[in-house]
C-alpha positions, 0 to 999 in steps of 0.5 A: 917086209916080211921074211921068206919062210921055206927054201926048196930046188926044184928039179927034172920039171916038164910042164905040160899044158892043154888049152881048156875052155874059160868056162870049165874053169870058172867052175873050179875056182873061188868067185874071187878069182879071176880066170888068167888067159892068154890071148883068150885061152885059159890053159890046164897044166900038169907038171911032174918034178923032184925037190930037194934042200928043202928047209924052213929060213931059220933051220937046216934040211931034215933029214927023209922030209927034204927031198921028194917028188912032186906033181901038181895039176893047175890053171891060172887066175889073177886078185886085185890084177896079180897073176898067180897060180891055182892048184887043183891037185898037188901029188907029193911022196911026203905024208909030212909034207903033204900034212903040212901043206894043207894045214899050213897053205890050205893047198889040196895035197895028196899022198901019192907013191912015186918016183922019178929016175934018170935013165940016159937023157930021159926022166922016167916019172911015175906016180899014183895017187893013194892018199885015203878017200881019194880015186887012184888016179895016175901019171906014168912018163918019160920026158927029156930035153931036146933044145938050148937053155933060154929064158922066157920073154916077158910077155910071150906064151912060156912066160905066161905059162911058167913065170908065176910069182905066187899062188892062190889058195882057199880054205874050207870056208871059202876064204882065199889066201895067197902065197908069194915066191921068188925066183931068176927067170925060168931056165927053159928048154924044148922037151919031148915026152911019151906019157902012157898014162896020164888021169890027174884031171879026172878027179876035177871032171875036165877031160884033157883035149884030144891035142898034143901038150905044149911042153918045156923043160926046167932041169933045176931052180932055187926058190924061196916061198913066203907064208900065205895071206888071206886076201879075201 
């Protein structure tokens, strides 16, 4: 079995989910995949957060490269019956993070000057995109838990939404890779927000629906992520 590669916390996490229709999906992602639903929704989500301790397996965390935020816009999508995730933007406070993804994952980083502050119970998250050639788009936010930790049941909606063990990506030929993780099972708690910005989806031309998101909270998770493989 192969070694895991990266370590990584993860902090501060809201998850914020609309139901979008299978179709709009389908046009988003490689013919390889296939749309994951629950119950026959396909699910958009956006997700703000902060890392930190990150380091490669056989060195320690370098000093201004591991710790920042992240933000990431993604559906979900199954291979061969393995369920994973598909990211359509993800937003990081890193240009050497962000440089390293795309080469070494072939996932659609971007630069983007953000911050994430706790102020009292809330998360106060800000973000903006100015990676070159890319449009402006935008989170602002404040978010916090209001409920006790629970794990998801397996099987049960949060556990579709949050509880995936890899993620799928593709390289400018066409070629699918995925990614393994590992995680305990998710921490969750309910969560409130008040988000006065939010265009993360524009740039993949899917408009939010007019509803309130689902929201749950994560306030911090050890994982370990293994290098991609190519799949198809």
């Amino acid at each position: 079995m192969r070694s895991w590669s990266v370590f990584m916390r993860w902090h501060q996490l809201l998850f914020m989910h609309w139901p979008v229709s299978i179709a709009a999906v389908r046009r988003q992602i490689p013919a390889a995949l296939e749309v994951d639903t629950y119950e026959g929704q396909a699910w958009l989500g956006v997700v703000p957060f902060r890392m930190s301790g990150i380091r490669h397996r056989l060195l320690p965390p370098v000093p201004g490269t591991s710790a920042f935020a992240e933000l990431n816009v993604r559906t979900y999508v199954k291979h061969d019956g393995k369920p994973g995730v598909w990211f359509f933007s993800l937003d990081a406070a890193s240009r050497l993070a962000v440089r390293t993804a795309r080469v070494a994952f072939h996932l659609p980083y971007f630069d983007a000057r953000m911050s994430c502050e706790i102020r009292g119970e809330d998360v106060v998250y800000s973000s903006r995109r100015v990676h070159r050639g890319s449009l402006p788009v935008r989170f602002e936010g404040r978010y916090r838990p209001v409920g006790p930790v629970r794990r998801s049941e397996p099987g049960s909606h949060e556990d579709f939404l949050t509880n995936r063990l890899c993620l799928y990506a593709a390289d400018r030929r066409g070629r699918v890779y995925r990614g393994d993780i590992e995680h305990v099972a998710w921490p969750l708690q309910a969560a409130e927000a008040e988000v006065t910005v939010n265009t993360m989806s524009e740039t993949i031309g899917m408009e939010l629906p007019g509803v309130a998101p689902l929201l749950h909270y994560s306030d911090v998770l050890d994982v370990k992520a293994w290098p991609v493989r190519r799949v198809v």
